[in-house]
C-alpha positions in Angstrom: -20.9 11.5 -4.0 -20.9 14.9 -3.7 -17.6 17.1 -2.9 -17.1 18.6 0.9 -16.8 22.3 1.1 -13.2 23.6 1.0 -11.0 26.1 -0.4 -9.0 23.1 -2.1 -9.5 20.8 -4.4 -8.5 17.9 -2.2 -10.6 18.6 1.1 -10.7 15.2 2.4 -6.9 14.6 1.9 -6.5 18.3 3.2 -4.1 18.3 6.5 -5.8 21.6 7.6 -9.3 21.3 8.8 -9.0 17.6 10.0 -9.5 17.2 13.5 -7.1 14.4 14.3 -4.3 13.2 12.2 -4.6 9.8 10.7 -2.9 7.0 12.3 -3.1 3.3 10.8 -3.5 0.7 13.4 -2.7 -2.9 12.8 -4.2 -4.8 15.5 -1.9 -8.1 15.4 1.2 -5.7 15.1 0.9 -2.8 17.1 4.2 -1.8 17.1 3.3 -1.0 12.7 1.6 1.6 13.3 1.7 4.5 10.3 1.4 7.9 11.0 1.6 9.5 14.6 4.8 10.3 16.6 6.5 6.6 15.4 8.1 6.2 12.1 7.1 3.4 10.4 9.7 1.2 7.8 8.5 -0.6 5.6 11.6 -2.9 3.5 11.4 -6.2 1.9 12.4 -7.5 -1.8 11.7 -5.3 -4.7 10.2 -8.8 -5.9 8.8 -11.7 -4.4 11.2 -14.7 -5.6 10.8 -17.5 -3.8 10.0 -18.2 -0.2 13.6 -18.9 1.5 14.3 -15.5 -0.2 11.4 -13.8 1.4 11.3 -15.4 5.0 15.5 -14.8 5.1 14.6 -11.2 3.9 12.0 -10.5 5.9 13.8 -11.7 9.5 16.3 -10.0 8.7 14.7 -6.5 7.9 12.6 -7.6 11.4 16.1 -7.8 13.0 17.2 -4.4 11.3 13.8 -2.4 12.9 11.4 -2.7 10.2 8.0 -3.0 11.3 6.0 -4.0 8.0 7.3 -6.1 4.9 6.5 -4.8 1.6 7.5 -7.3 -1.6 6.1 -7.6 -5.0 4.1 -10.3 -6.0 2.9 -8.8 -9.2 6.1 -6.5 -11.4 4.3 -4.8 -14.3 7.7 -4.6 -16.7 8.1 -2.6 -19.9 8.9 -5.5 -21.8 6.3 -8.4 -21.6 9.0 -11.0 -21.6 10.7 -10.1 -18.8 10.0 -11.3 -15.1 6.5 -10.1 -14.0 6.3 -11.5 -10.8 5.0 -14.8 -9.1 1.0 -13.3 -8.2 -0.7 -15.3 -6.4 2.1 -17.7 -5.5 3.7 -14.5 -3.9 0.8 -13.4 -2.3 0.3 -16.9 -0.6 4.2 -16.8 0.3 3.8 -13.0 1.7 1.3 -14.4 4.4 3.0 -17.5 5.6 6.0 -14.9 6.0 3.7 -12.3 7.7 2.4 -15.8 9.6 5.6 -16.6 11.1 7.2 -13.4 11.9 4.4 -11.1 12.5 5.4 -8.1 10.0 2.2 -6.7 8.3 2.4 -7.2 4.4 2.4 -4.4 2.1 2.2 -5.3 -1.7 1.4 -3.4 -5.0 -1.8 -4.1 -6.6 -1.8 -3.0 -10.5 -5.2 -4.1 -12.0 -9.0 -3.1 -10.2 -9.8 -7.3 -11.2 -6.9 -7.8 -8.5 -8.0 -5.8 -6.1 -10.1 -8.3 -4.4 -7.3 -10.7 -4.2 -4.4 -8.6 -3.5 -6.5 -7.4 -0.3 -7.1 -11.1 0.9 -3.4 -11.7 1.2 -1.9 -7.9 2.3 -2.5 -5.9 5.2 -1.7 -2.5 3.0 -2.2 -2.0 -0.8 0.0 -0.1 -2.6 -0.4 1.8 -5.7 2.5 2.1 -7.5 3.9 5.5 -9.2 3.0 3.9 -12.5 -0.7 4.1 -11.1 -1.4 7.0 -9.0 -3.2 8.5 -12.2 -5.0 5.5 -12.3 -8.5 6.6 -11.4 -10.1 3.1 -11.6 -7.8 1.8 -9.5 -7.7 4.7 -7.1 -11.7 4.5 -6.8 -11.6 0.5 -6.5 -9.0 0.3 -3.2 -10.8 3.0 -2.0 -14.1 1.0 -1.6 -12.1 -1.4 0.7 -11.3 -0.4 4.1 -7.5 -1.5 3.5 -4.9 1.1 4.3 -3.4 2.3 0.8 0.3 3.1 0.4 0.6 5.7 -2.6 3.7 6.3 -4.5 4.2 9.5 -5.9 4.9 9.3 -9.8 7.8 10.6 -11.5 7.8 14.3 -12.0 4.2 14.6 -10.2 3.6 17.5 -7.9 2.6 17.3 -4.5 -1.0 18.7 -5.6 -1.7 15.7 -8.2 -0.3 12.9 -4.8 -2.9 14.6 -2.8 -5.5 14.5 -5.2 -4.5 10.6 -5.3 -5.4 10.1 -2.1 -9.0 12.4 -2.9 -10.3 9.7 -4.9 -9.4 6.8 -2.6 -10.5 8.6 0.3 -14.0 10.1 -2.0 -14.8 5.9 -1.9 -15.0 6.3 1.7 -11.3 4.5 2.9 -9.8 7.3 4.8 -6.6 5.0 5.6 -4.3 6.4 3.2 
């Protein structure tokens, strides 16, 4: 693909120049939109659990004013024999929970073989601060047209976020 003329190295991600800022739409949840003149929250469990844990979270961050429910199905840990998360299960548990109270899902995805099935279960993908360098990844959610969350990694500048966001959007997902 080749690069679009600017005087930056991000030019897609580029604020200046765009003719409309970028506002993501859910369809089913109007009220979740991202961008715009709203604020959007986004809250839920760090990690996925169980299900009472996640539908009694997830009314009650509804109740509080959050309109989309982010929980982790899938924790990469330092230590391999700590709690990694449920997967799937989770996944399966974030839609029923979406199902019933109508609160988009946002969930990490860590590996490009779980993009496919991270993006069957959650309305946004997030990238997590452990893989915003992660240029595989980056280039495989950007192939979807999924809106992708990206979290800035520790001690990254703004520059190396925004050029995050070049590769997803350089797949042609401008929903970031």
């Amino acid at each position: 693909m080749s690069k679009p003329k600017s005087a930056r190295p991000y030019p897609l991600a580029a604020r200046n120049g765009a003719d409309h800022q970028t506002v993501v739409q859910f369809p089913d949840a109007p009220a979740a939109a991202i961008g715009g003149r709203s604020i959007a929250v986004i809250a839920g469990p760090c990690s996925v659990e169980g299900y009472d844990m996640l539908a009694e979270t997830a009314r009650g961050v509804r109740r509080a004013g959050a309109t989309l429910l982010r929980g982790g199905a899938f924790k990469p840990r330092t230590s391999p024999y700590t709690f990694q998360g449920l997967g799937v299960d989770a996944l399966e548990m974030l839609a029923t929970v979406r199902a019933e109270t109508g609160l988009p899902v946002v969930t990490e995805v860590i590996d490009t073989r779980l993009v496919d099935t991270v993006a069957m279960y959650a309305d946004v993908l997030q990238v997590g601060a452990r893989n915003m360098h992660n240029f595989a990844l980056l280039a495989e959610v950007g192939r979807l047209r999924k809106p992708v969350l990206i979290k800035r990694g520790f001690a990254a500048t703004v520059e190396e976020l925004l050029m995050a966001a070049e590769h997803v959007m350089a797949q042609g997902n401008t929903e970031v």
